[in-house]
C-alpha positions in Angstrom: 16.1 13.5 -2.6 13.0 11.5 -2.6 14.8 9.5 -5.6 17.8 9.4 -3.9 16.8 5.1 -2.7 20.9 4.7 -1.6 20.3 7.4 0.8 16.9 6.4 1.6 17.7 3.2 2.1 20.9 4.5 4.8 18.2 6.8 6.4 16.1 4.5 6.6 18.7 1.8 8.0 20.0 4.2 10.7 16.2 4.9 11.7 15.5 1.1 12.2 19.0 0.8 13.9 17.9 3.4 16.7 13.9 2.2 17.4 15.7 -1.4 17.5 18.1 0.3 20.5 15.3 1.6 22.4 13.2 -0.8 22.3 15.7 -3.4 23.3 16.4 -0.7 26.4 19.6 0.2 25.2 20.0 3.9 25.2 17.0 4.7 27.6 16.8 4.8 31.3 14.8 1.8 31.6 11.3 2.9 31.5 11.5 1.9 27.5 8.8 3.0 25.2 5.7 4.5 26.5 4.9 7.8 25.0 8.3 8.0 23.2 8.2 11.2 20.4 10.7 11.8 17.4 11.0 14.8 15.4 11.7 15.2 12.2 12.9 18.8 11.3 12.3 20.1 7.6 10.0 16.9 6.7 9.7 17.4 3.3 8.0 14.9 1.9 7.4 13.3 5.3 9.5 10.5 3.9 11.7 9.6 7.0 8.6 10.0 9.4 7.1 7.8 7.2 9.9 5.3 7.3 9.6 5.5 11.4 6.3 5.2 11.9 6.6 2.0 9.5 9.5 0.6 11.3 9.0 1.1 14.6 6.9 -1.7 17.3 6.9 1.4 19.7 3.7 0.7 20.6 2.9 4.5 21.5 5.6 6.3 19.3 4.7 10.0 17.9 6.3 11.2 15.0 6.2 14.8 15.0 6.6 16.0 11.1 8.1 19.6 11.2 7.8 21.3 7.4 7.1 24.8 6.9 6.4 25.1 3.4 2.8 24.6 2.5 3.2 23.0 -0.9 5.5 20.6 1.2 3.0 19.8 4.1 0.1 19.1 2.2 2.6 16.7 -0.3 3.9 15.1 3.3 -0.3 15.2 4.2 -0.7 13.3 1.3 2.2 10.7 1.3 1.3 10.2 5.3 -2.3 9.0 4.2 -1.2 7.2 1.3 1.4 5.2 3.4 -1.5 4.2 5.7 0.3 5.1 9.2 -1.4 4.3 12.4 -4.0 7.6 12.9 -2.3 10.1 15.3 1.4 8.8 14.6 2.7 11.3 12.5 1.1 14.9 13.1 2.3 17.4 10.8 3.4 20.6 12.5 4.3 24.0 10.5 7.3 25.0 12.7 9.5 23.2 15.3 8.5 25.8 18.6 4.8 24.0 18.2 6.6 20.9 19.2 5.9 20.0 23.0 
């Protein structure tokens, strides 16, 4: 999948498409984007998270990284520090109830 760049590039299309909604107010009650979160369920690579933490101006966004395999995490460890993303906006959880 992480070869996949035509569904990469729609993921990472649709991603941009919703941060650009939010932080134009559209879709949010008004108070915008202070502490906003995502989640990304079954991270992988940590590709995606990667892609949101890149594209969004959220000035406070957390991107919460949800893989469960080992091998996986410490690949999606890896990509996040190679990809340089702001410290603290992708954490890296092993299962989605540690989420809060």
């Amino acid at each position: 999948m992480v070869n996949d760049g035509r569904r990469n590039w729609a993921l990472c299309s649709a991603i941009h498409k919703a941060l650009e909604s939010v932080e134009e107010g559209r879709g949010t009650d008004g108070d915008g984007m202070v502490g906003m979160r995502m989640l990304e369920i079954g991270s992988g690579s940590g590709l995606l998270s990667i892609f949101a933490s890149k594209l969004s101006n959220i000035a406070r966004l957390r991107v919460d990284a949800c893989e469960r395999d080992e091998v996986m995490q410490r690949v999606a460890e890896a990509n996040i520090v190679s990809n340089r993303c702001p410290q603290g906006m992708v954490i890296l959880i092993p299962h989605s109830h540690h989420h809060h």
